[in-house]
C-alpha positions in Angstrom: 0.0 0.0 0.0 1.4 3.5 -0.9 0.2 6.4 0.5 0.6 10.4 -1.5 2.4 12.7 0.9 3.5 16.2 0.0 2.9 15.2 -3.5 4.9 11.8 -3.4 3.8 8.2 -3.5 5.5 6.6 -0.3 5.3 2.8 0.6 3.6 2.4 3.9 3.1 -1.3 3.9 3.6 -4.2 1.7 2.5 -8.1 2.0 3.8 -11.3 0.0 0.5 -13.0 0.1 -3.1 -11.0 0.4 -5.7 -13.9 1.2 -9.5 -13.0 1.1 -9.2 -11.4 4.6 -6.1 -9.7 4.9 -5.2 -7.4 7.3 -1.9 -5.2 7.4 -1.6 -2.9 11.0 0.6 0.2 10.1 3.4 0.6 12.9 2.0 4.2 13.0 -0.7 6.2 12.0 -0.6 7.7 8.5 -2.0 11.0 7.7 -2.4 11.2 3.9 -5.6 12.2 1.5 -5.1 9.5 -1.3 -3.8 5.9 -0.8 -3.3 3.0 -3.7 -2.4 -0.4 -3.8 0.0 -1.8 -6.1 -0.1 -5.1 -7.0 3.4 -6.0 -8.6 3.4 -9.6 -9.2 0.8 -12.2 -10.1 0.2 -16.0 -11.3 -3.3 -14.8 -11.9 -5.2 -11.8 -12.9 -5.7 -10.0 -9.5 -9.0 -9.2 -8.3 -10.0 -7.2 -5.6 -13.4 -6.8 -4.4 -13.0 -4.2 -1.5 -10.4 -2.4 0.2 -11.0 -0.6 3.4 -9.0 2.0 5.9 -9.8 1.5 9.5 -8.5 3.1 12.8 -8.1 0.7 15.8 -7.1 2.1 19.0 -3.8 0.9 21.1 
């Protein structure tokens, strides 16, 4: 996942393997107003049905 800060794409989390319920916790909280996913590698056509942002507290 890649987040736009100050008008750059950053990486802010990446995974080998994203199953049908994936979940990635960010070691800190990232302020940004657009976020993509990048999927760089695949044995079939990827596919994804949702993607969500959620805060969790400590």
């Amino acid at each position: 996942m890649e987040a736009q800060r100050a008008g750059a794409w950053t990486r802010v989390a990446t995974a080998g393997t994203v199953g049908a319920s994936r979940i990635l916790p960010l070691p800190t909280p990232i302020w940004a107003r657009r976020r993509r996913i990048r999927v760089t590698s695949t044995r079939q056509p990827a596919r994804i049905a949702e993607f969500g942002l959620y805060r969790s507290r400590p």
